[in-house]
C-alpha positions in Angstrom: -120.2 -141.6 110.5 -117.6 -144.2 112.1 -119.6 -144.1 115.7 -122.8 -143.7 114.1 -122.2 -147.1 112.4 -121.1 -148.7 115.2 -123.7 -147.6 117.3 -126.0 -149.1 114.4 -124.5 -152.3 114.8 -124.4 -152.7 118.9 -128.3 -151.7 118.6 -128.5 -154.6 115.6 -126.8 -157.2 118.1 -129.2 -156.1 120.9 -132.2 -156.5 119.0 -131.3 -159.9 117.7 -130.8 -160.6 121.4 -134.5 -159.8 121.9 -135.7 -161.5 118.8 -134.2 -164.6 120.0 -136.1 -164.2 123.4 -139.0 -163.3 121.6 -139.0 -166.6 119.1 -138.3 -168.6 122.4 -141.2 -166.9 124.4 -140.2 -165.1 127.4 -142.7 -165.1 130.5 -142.8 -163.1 133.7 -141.3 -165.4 136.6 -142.8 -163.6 139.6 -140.1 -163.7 142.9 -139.0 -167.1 142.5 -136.9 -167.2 139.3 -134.1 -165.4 137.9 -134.3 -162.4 135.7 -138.4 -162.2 136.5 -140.4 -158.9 137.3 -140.9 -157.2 140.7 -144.0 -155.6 141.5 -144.6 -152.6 139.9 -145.2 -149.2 140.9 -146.8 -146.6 138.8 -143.5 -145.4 137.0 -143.9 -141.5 138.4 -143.5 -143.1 141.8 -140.0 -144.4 140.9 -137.5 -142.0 142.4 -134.1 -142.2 139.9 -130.8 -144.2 141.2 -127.4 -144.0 140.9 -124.9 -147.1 141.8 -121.4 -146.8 142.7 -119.4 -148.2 139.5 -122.6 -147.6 137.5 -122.3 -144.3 134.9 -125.6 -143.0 134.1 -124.0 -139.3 133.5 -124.6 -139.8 129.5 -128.6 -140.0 130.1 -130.8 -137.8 129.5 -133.0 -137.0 132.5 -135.9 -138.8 130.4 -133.7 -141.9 129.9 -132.4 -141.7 133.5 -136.1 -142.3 135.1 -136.7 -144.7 132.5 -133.6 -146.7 133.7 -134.3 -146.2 137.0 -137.9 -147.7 136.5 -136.6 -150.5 134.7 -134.2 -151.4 137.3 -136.4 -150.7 140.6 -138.5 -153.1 138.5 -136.6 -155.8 137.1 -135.8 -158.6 139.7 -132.0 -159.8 140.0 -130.5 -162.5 138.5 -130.0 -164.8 141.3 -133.3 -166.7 142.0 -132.2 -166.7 145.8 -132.6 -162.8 145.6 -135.5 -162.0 145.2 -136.1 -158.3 144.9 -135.5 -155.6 142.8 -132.1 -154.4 140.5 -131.9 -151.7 143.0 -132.6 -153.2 146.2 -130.2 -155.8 145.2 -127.2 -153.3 145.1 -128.6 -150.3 147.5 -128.9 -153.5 150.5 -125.7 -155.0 149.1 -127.5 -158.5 148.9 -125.7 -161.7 148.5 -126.0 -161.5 144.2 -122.7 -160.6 142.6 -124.4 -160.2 139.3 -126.4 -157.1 140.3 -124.1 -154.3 139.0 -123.7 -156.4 136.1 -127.4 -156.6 135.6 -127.5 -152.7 136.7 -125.1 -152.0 133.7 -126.7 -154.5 131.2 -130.0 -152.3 131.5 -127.6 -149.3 130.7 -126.4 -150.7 127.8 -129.9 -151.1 126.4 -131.1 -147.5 127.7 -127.8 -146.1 126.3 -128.8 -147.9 122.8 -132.3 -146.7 122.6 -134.0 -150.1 122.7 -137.8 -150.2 124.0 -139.3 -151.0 127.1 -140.3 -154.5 125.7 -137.0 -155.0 124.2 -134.8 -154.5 127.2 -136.5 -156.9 129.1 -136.9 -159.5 126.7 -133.2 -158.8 126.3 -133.0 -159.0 130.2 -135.1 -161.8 130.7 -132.7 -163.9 127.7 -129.4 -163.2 129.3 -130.4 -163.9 133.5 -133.4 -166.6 132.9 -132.4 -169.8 134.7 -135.1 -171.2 131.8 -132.7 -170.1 129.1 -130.1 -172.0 130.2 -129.4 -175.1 127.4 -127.6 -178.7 127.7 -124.7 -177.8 125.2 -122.9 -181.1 125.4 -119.1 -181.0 125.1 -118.1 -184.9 125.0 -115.9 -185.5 122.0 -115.6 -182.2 120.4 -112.4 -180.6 119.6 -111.1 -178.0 122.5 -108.8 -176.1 124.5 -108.5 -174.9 128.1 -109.6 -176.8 131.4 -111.8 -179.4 131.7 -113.2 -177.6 134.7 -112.7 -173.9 133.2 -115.9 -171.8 134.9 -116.3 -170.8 131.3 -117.3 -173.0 128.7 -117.6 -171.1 125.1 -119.4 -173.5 122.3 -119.2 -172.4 119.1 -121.2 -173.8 116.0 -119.2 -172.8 112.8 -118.2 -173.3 109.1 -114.4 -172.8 107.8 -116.5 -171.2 104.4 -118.4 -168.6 106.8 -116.8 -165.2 106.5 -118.5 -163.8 109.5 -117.2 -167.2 111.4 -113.7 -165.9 109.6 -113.8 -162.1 111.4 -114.8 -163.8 114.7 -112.0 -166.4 114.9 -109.3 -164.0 115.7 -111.5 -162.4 118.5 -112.5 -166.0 119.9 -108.7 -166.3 120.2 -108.2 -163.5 121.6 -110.5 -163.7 124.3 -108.9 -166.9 125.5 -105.8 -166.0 125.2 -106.2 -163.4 127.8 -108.7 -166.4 129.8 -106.2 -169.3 129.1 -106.7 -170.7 132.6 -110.6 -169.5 132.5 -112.0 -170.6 129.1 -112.7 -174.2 127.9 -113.4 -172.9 124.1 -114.8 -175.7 122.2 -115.5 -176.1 118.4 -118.7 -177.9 116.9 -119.3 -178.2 113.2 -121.7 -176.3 111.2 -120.9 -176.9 107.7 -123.0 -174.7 105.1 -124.3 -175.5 101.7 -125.0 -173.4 98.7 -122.9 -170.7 97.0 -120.4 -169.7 98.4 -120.2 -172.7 100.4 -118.8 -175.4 98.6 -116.1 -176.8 100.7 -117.3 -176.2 103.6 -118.6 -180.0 104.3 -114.7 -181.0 103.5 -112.9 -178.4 105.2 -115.2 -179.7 108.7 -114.1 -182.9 107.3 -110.3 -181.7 107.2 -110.5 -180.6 110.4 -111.9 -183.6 112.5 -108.9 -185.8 110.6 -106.5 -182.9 111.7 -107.9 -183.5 115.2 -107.3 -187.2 115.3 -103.5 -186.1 114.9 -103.8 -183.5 117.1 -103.2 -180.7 115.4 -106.6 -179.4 114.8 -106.6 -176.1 116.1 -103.2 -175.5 113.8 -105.6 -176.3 110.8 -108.5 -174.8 112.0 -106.3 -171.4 112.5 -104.6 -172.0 108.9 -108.3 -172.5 107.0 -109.4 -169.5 108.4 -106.9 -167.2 108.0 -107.0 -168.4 104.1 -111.1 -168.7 103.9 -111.1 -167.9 99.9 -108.8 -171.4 99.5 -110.4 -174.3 100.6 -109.9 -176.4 97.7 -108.3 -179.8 98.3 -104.7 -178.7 97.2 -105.5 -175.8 99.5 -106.3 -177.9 102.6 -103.6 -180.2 101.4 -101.1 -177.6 101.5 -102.0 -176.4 104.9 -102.2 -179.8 106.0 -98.4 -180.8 105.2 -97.5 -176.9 106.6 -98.9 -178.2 110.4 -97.2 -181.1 110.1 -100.1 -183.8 109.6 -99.2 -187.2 108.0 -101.0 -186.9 104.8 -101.5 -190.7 103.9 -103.3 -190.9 107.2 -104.8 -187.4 106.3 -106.6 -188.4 103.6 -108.0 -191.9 104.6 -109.4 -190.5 108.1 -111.0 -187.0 106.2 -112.8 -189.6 103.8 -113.7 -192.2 106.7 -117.3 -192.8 107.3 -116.6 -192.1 111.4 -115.2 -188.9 110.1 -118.5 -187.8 108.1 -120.4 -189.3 111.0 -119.0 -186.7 113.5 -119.2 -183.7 111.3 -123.2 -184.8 110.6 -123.7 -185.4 114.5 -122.1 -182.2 115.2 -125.0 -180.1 112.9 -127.5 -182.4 114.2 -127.1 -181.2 117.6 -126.8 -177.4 116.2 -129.9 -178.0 115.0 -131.6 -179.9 117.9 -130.1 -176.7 119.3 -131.9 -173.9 117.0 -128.6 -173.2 115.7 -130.1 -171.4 112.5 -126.7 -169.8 110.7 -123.0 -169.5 112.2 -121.4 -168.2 114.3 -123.4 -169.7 116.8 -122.1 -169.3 119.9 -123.1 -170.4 123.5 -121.5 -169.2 126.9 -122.3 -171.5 130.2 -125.5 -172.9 127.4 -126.7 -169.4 127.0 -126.6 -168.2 122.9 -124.8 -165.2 123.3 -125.3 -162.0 121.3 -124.2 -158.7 122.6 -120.5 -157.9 123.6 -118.4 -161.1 124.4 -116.2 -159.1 126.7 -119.0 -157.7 128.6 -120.5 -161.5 128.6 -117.3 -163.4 129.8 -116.4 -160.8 132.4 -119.6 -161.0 134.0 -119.9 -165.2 133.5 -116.2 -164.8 135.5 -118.1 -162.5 138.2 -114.9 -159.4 137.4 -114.9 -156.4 135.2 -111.4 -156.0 136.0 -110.0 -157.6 133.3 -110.9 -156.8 129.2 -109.9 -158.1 125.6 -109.6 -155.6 123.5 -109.9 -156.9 119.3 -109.0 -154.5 117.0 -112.1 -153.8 114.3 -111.9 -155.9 111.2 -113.7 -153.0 109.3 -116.2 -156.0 108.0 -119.9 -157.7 108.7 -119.4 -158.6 111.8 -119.5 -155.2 113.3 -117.8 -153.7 116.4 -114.9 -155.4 118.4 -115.9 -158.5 120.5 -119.6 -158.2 119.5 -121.8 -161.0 117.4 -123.9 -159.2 115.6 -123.9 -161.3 112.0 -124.5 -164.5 111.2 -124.5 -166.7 107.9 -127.7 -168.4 108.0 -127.8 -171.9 107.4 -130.2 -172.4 104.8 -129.1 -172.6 101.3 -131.7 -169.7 99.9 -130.7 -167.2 102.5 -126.7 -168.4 102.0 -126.9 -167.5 98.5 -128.9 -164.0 98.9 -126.6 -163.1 101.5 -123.6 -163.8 98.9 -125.7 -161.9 96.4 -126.2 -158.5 98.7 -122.1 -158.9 99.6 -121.4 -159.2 95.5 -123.4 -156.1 95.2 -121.5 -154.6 97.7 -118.2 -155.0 96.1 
């Protein structure tokens, strides 16, 4: 029951993936972009393939052609490659991201997706096209300026699927200190459920002008059901803010200015519920592990997050989100209640 759960939610994060290519309308790029379509052969003529570092042993011999289609199809991800998946890896041609891509098709294969859904899927995560301007300027942050990651995250302190992820966001750059600029944006929500969540953003970006935001980020988190202001105050004083200075910044019209710019650009963004997250200006979805390794061009090294047994689903993966709208805030409040 455990695995068949989980293997509900990986397919429920994949398919999300390939709703959000299909709401942003994904397009064959012939040879000379990334992630497009080779010419295709009639799919009996596709012999099957293995790769070195590659396990297809769990398919079925149906699933295996399939794959093998799919990949002797699908162009690589580098636009300066331009031929197949397979080619890419059987020539060993100048595109480290090919036995990434080779094992990204797995994944979808392994999780029973469509034809339509895996390339869609495909399309979303390699598309030079897909690629957004996330600014970073003025946000709240940690890591190197020049990190070769740069993690965005659009979220509310009141969120509880932003409150499962926040360890695991952690916990990735923990183990990517040197490799990870991780930077906050605020998202806050409204409705039930939701009620502080416009002064706990609030909170934070006064925290931040003392420098001790991510102290009081990590506090309001960890203690989501007790946001009220003797809460935050509390929390405040326990990281060591000046609370005169506190309370006059958190109520300051720059203050309020920053949280509202911050949603603005979520929405400018199609942020439509938190977490939103985006990885080098992709919106990821999937498994963050699998997604940061390949961003850092190494397998080699793993996170591995313990399951919070909640909504958000299996280790490392986004596969929930609050949405942002206050109808669909309060029916997802309403189905949790029910669930209790």
């Amino acid at each position: 029951m455990v695995r068949r759960n989980m293997l509900r939610m990986k397919a429920f994060a994949w398919l999300s993936f390939a709703a959000l290519s299909a709401a942003s309308g994904s397009t064959c790029h012939g040879s000379s972009n990334e992630g497009g379509e080779a010419a295709k052969e009639p799919a009996d003529q596709v012999a099957d393939v293995s790769f070195p570092g590659v396990d297809t042993s769990m398919l079925t011999t149906r699933e295996r052609h399939e794959y093998s289609t799919y990949v002797s199809e699908l162009l690589s991800p580098c636009s300066n490659v331009p031929v197949s998946i397979t080619q890419c890896i059987k020539e060993s041609r100048a595109c480290t991201k090919c036995v990434p891509a080779a094992k990204f098709v797995l994944k979808g294969e392994r999780e029973g997706l469509s034809r339509d859904q895996i390339e869609k899927a495909y399309h979303s995560r390699f598309d030079s096209d897909k690629v957004k301007n996330v600014p970073v300027d003025g946000a709240a942050y940690k890591g190197p300026d020049a990190a070769p990651v740069v993690l965005v995250e659009f979220a509310d302190f009141t969120c509880p699927h932003c409150g499962i992820m926040a360890p695991r966001l952690e916990e990735l750059f923990q183990t990517h200190k040197d490799q990870i600029r991780y930077v906050y944006r605020y998202f806050p929500l409204t409705g039930p459920g939701h009620e502080n969540g416009q002064a706990a953003a609030q909170a934070a970006a006064a925290a931040d002008l003392q420098g001790k935001f991510w102290p009081l980020h990590d506090a309001m988190f960890a203690n989501q059901q007790h946001l009220g202001p003797s809460d935050i105050d509390q929390m405040a004083k326990a990281v060591g803010l000046d609370l005169n200075k506190f309370h006059v910044d958190m109520e300051s019209q720059a203050i309020k200015d920053k949280v509202a710019a911050d949603k603005k650009l979520g929405e400018s963004l199609g942020v439509e519920g938190t977490p939103t997250i985006f990885i080098n200006g992709r919106e990821f979805a999937g498994d963050l592990n699998d997604w940061v390794n390949m961003e850092l061009g190494s397998s080699a090294t793993t996170v591995t997050v313990p399951s919070a047994g909640a909504a958000a689903a299996d280790a490392g993966s986004l596969t929930a989100k609050t949405p942002a709208t206050p109808a669909a805030s309060a029916a997802v409040n309403a189905n949790a209640n029910a669930k209790k």
